[in-house]
C-alpha positions, 0 to 999 in steps of 0.5 A: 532881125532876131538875134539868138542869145547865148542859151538859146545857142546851147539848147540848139546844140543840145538839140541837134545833138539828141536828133543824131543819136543812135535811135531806132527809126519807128521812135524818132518821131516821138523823140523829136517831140518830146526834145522840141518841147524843150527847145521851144516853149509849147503846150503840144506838138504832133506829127503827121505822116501823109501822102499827096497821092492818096496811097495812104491814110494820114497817121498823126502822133501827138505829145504830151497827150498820145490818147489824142492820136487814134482820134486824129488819126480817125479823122485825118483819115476821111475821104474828104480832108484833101487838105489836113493840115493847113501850115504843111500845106501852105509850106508845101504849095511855095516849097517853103521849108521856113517855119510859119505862123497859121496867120500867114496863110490861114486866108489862103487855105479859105477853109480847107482844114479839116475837122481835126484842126478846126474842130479839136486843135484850133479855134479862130482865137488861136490860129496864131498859136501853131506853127510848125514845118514839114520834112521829105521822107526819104525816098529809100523808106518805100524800099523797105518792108518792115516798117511801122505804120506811121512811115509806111508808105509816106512821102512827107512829114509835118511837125507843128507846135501849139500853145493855148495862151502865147502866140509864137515869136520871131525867135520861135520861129528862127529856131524851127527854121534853123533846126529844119535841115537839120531834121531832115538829115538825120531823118536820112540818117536813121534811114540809113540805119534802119535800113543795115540793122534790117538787112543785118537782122536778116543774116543773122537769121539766116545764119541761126539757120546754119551750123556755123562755129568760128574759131580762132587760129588757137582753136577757141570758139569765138561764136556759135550759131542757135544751130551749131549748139542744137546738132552739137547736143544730139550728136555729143553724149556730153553737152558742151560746156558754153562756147567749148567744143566736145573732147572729140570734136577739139581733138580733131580741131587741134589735129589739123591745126597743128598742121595748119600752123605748120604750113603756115596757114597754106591751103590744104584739103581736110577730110570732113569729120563725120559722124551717124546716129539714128539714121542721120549723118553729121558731116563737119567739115574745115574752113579758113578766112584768109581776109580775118584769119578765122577758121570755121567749122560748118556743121551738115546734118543729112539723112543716113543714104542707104544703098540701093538699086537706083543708087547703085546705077547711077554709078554707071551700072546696069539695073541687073548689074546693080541688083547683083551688087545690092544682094552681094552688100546685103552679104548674099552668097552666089548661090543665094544671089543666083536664086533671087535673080532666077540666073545661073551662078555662071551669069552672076560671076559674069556680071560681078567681072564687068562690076570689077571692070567699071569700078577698078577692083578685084574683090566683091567687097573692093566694089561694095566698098566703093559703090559706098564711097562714091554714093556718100554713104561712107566716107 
């Protein structure tokens, strides 16, 4: 039974140290390679991604000699090459994960390698200078989208070695058996990862989206949304200084902080800051996390609503009713308003006293004042 020495013990912690470190999943591939060659002696490795169902076209990687790839690739890809890779599939057909030689199995794949390994990596002289094992794909891979080419839409892995010279010993293949677990977790582990960096990715950008700032419960600006900054250089003469808020934006902060602190942190309601510029309105309005003490400021930027006629029934007016109040906000006398409507002025007042009646007040500027309210046109 091959023993390992002491060094070779070391390269393996090595090793599977590097395979487990932070790594983006669309490298690790390529990470592996160039690692493997330290680990075990050979002239080249590559890695082929395939699918048993025909779904997708093998993809094949290759170090230290990348230009191979696209030509491997090209001829992965014929129709007939069911079979491309004669070790993976050896491995494959027993479920064996162990790694072995090429000579194993060479008459049981009775010629079914395809022209990439029979014509460009192997010859009859070197079938046992190759070696190599296979890995499962995660199954969480085909839920995501954004992947590269070389995953997308794969359901297993080869990785081979290949020397010109050398065959490869029991000791070689000790080491690539021991390793093959160990690839395989951590291939589920960058999964993990590209799969929350992804999903992190996506908040985020919808977060930019929105004007959000988070403060801290002694009014400092902790983070500031793309968006936030935008609105915050229209609406301010004065662009802020980098993670500052504008004088009057931090005086009404500081305002109801105070407050806050005061009730130690109850909940209270804070009448939104707004403010109009342009035919546009921005309503700024408080938050506060009660789980990370944070208090937020979520900044809307809506056009400027103007009154109208429509509007004005929804308040639960009559279209005449409406009209009369649209003309009296456009600071029409009754005589002026009676003309417009072609009514009397006796029909007018008659229609402003049921306006009085459904809003509550005494005034016609009592009533525009809170048709404006409860349209959100001035709060």
């Amino acid at each position: 039974m091959e023993i390992l020495t002491h060094t070779d013990w070391q390269r393996l912690d090595k090793f599977i140290k590097l395979i487990y470190s932070p790594c983006c999943l669309d490298d690790f591939p390529h990470q592996v390679m160039t690692a493997l060659l330290e680990l075990i002696h050979a002239d080249s490795t590559e890695v082929i991604s395939f699918n048993l169902h025909g779904e997708s076209s093998p993809c094949v990687l290759t170090f230290p000699q990348p230009s191979i790839d696209a030509m491997a690739a090209a001829l992965t890809a014929q129709p007939d090459n069911v079979v491309f890779d004669a070790v993976a599939t050896h491995n494959f057909q027993v479920m064996d994960r162990r790694s072995v030689s090429t000579s194993v199995f060479l008459a049981e794949a009775k010629l079914h390698l395809t022209k990439l390994l029979d014509t460009e990596f192997l010859s009859p002289s070197k079938t046992d200078n190759r070696m190599g094992i296979y890995l499962e794909l995660p199954s969480s891979l085909k839920k995501l989208k954004n992947l590269d080419p070389f995953h997308r839409g794969q359901e297993y892995i080869s990785l081979m070695l290949r020397r010109d010279q050398l065959h490869f010993t029991e000791r070689d293949r000790l080491v690539l058996t021991l390793i093959q677990p160990h690839l395989q977790q951590a291939y589920e582990t960058h999964t993990t990862f590209h799969q929350v960096h992804y999903h992190l990715a996506q908040q985020q950008a919808a977060t930019d989206l929105v004007g959000l700032i988070a403060l801290s419960t002694e009014g400092n600006v902790q983070w500031i949304t793309q968006k936030a900054r935008e609105i915050l250089r229209c609406y301010f003469p004065s662009p802020p200084v980098p993670m500052t808020l504008p004088d009057l934006l931090q005086r009404w902060v500081n305002r109801y902080l105070a407050m806050f602190l005061q009730r130690e942190g109850s909940c209270q309601v804070v009448r939104p800051l707004q403010l109009q510029q342009e035919g546009k309105r921005l309503t700024i309005r408080w938050s506060y996390g009660s789980n990370n003490e944070q208090l937020y400021l979520l900044l809307e930027e809506t056009e400027q609503e103007s009154i109208s006629i429509e509007s004005l029934q929804l308040l639960g007016l009559t279209k005449r009713e409406a009209e009369v109040l649209f003309w009296i906000a456009k600071d029409k006398s009754l005589v002026e308003l009676a003309k417009i409507l072609s009514i009397s002025d006796r029909t007018v007042k008659k229609h402003l006293e049921h306006i009085y009646e459904k809003f509550g007040v005494q005034t016609r500027l009592a009533a525009v004042m809170y048709a404006l309210e409860h349209l959100g046109i001035l709060s």
